[in-house]
C-alpha positions in Angstrom: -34.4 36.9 108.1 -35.5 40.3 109.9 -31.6 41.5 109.9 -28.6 41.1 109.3 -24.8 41.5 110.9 -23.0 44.3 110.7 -18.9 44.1 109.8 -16.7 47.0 109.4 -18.7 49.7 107.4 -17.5 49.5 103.4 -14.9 46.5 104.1 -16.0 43.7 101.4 -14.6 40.3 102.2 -14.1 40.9 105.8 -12.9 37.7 107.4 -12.9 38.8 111.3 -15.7 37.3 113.9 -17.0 39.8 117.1 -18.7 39.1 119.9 -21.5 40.8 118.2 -21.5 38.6 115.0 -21.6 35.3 117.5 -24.6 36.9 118.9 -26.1 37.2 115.4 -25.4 34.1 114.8 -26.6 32.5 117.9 -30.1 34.1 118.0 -30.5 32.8 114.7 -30.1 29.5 114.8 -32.1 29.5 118.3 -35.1 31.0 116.0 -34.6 28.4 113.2 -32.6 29.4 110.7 -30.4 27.1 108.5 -27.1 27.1 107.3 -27.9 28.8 103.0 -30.1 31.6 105.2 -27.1 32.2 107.4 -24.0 32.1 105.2 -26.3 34.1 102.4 -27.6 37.0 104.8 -23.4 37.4 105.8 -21.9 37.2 101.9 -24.7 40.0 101.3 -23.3 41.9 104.8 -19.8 41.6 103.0 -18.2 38.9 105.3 -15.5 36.5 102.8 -18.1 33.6 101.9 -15.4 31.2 102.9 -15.1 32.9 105.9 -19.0 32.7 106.1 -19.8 29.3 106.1 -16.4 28.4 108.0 -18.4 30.4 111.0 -21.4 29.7 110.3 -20.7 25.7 110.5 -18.7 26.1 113.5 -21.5 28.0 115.1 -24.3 25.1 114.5 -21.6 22.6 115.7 -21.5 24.4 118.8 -25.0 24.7 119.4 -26.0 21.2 118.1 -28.2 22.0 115.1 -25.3 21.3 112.8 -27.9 19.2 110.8 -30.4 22.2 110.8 -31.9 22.3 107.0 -31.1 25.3 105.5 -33.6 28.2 105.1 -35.6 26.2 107.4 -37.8 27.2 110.5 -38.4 24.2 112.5 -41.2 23.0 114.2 -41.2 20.8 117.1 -39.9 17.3 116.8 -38.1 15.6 114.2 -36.9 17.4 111.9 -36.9 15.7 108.4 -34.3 16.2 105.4 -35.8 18.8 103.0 -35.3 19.9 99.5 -33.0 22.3 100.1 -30.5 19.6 101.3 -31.4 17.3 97.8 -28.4 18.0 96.0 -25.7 19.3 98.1 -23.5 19.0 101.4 -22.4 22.7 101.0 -23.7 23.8 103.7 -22.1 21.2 106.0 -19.0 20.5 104.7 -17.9 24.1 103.5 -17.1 22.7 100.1 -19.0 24.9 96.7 -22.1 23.8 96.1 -21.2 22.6 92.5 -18.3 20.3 93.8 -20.8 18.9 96.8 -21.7 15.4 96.5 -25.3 14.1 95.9 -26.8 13.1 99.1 -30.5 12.8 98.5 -32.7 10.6 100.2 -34.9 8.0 98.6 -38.3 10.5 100.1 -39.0 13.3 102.2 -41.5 13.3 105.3 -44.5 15.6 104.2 -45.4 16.1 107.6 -48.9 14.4 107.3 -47.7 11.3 108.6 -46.6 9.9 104.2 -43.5 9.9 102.8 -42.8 11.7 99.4 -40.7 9.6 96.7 -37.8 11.7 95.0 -37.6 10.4 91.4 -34.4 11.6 90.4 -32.4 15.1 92.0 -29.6 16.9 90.2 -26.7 18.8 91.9 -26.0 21.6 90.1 -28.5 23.4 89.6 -30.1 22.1 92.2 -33.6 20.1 90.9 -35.4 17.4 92.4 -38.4 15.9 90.7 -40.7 14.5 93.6 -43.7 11.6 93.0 -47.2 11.9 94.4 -46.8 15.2 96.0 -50.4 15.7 95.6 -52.7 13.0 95.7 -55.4 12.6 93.1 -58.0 13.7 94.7 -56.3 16.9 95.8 -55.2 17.9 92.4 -59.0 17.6 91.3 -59.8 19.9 94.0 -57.5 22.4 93.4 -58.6 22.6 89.9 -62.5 22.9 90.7 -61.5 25.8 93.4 -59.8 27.6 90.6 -62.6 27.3 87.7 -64.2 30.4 88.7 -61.1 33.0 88.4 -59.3 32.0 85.3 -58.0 34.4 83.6 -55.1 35.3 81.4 -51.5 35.0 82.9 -49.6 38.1 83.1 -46.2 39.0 83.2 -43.7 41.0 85.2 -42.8 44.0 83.2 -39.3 44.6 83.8 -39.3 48.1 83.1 -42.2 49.2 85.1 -42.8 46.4 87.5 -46.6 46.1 86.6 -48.4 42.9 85.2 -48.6 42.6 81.5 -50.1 40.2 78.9 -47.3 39.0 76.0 -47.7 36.7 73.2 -45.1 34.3 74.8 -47.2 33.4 78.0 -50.6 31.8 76.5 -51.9 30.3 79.9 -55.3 31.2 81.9 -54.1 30.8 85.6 -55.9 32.0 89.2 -54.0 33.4 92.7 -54.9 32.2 95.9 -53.3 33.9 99.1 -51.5 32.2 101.6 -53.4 29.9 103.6 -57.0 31.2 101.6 -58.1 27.7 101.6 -58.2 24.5 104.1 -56.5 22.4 101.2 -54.1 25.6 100.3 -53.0 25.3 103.8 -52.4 21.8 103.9 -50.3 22.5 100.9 -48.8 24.8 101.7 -47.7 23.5 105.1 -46.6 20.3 102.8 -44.3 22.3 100.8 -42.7 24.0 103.8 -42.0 19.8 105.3 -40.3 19.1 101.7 -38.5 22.2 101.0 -37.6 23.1 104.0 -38.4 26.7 103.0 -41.3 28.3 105.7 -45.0 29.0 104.6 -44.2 32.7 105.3 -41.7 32.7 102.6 -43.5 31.3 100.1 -45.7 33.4 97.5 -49.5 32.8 96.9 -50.3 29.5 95.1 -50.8 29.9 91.6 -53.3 27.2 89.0 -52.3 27.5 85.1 -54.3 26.0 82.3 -53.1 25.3 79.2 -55.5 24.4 76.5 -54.1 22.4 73.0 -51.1 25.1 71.7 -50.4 27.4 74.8 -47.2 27.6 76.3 -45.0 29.7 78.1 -41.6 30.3 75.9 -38.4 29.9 78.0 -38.0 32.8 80.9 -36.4 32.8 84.2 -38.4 32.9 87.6 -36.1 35.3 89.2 -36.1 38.8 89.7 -32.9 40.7 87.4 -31.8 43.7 89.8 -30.5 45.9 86.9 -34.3 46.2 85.6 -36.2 48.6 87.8 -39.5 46.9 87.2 -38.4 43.8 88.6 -36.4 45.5 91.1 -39.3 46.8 92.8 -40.3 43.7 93.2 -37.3 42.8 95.6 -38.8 45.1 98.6 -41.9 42.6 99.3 -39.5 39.4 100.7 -36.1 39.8 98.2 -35.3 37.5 95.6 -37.2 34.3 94.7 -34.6 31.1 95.2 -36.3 28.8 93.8 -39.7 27.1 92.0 -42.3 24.3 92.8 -44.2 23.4 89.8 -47.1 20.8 90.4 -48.5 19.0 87.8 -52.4 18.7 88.5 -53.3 15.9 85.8 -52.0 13.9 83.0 -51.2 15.3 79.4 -51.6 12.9 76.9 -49.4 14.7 74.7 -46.9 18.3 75.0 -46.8 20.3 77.7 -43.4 19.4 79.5 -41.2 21.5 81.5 -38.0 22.5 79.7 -34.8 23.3 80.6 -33.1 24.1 77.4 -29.4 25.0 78.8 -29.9 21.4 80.5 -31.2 19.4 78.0 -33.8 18.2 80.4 -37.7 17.9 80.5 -39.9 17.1 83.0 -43.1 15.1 81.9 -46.1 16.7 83.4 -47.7 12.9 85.6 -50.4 13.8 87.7 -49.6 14.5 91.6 -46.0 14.8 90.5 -43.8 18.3 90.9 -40.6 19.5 90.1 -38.2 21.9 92.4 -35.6 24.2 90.8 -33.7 26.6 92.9 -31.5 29.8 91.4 -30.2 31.4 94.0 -26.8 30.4 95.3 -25.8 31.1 99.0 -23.5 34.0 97.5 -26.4 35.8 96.0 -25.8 34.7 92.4 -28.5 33.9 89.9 -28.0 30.5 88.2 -28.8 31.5 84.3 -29.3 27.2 83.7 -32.4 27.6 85.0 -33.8 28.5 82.1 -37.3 26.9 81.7 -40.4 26.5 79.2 -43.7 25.6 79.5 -43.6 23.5 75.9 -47.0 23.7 74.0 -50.2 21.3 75.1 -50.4 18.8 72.0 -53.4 17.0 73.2 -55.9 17.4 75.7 -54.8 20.2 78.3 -52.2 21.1 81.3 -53.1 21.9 84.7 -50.3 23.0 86.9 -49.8 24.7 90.4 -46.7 26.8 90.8 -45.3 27.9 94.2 -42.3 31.1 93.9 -40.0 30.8 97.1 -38.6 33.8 98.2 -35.6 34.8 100.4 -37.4 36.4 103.1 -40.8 36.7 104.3 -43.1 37.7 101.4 -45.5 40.4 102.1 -47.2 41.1 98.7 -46.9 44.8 97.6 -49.5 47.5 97.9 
């Protein structure tokens, strides 16, 4: 979101609308933007998140986008249920996301005309495991495009901000840039249609390989503000709010996706993918998100992972 609106200067919780702030809010939502984008962009302003999406639901009521996907820039026509609306009502009904009811559909439009099958989603944290994302023959190609740049997965270094190797991350992985490739395209325009969060939001696709015994111990995907490395990495499209993980082929053995605060793990099936998201509408960072790439036990892994950030992402330099 290129800005933001403006209350009383230094008033935190400030619970009083302007003709300026319906403005805001109006040009917004005429460019696209959903309700999580809205309310979060005004909790950060220091608007009363009640307050926030109170205003910000009356305001898509008014304008008749009240089902308007949130984070989402539309494009013309229908307008399918995404992700982002999985495992909560929040953003319609005003009620905490943790006490919103379930309302996910059985699939998602892709936008290519096919239908993607959610296998199970959970509220809180929001995670949605989705089937045949990829078809078989795009998961092979996306492997073959990234034989030729393998090379050792790095790290964020959350003191400095630079890229590290560390005994805990053991994978070989390539970067693509947005939209590098035809089939990175289609992708990526496919992840927009299920999400509902825009290309231009999304970092570069990135292919991990795991041979027998790598892993990547338990981390978090977001950024922690208090750590100047990983701070810097806020100024090139804020903070990531959530994951894609694509699972490129079949493990016979290892290699699932744990969430070890959750109890959960995520078998990695070819074509398959699993969405987590971490950021909450009122800026805070969901610590249950806590994930693992367990170790490969036979054969080998072959993943993509897609970072979704907050705002347009710009890559630094």
């Amino acid at each position: 979101m290129t800005s933001r609106p403006h209350p009383q200067a230094g008033k935190a919780g400030y619970a009083t609308s302007s003709p300026e702030l319906e403005r805001w809010l109006a040009r917004h939502i005429a460019q696209g933007f959903g309700a999580d984008a809205l309310v979060r962009s005004m909790c950060q302003s220091g608007y009363d998140a009640a307050f926030a999406r109170a205003t910000v639901q009356a305001a898509l009521a008014g304008s008749g986008e009240r089902g308007a996907r949130p984070g989402h820039s539309p494009s013309p026509g229908a307008r399918p249920k995404a992700a982002t609306d999985l495992t909560t009502s929040a953003a319609r009904d005003g009620a905490a996301p943790a006490a919103a009811a379930i309302t996910a559909p059985n699939a998602l439009p892709a936008g290519d005309g096919r239908d993607v099958p959610v296998l199970f989603a959970m509220e809180s944290p929001r995670i949605a495991l989705f089937q045949r994302l990829l078809m078989p023959d795009e998961c092979e190609a996306l492997i073959a495009l990234s034989r030729g740049r393998l090379a050792r997965s790095p790290v964020v270094n959350p003191d400095t901000g630079d890229e590290n190797l560390i005994d805990a991350r053991t994978s070989m992985g390539a970067m693509f840039q947005v939209g590098e490739h035809p089939l990175i395209e289609r992708l990526e325009a496919r992840i927009a249609a299920v999400t509902g969060v825009p290309v231009e939001q999304g970092e570069g696709l990135q292919i991990l390989n795991y041979k027998p015994g790598a892993e990547y111990q338990p981390h978090y995907d977001y950024f922690n503000p208090q750590r100047p490395g990983e701070a810097r990495q806020l100024r090139v499209g804020g903070q990531r709010m959530a994951t894609l993980v694509i699972y490129l082929n079949d493990v016979p053995a290892g290699g699932a996706t744990a969430f070890p605060k959750l109890g959960l793990r995520v078998n990695p099936v070819q074509g398959n993918a699993v969405f987590f998201a971490y950021l909450g509408e009122d800026g805070a960072l969901d610590e249950r998100t806590l994930h693992a790439g367990l170790p490969v036990e036979q054969g080998e892994k072959w993943i993509a992972t897609k970072w979704l950030r907050e705002a347009p992402y710009r890559g630094e330099g």
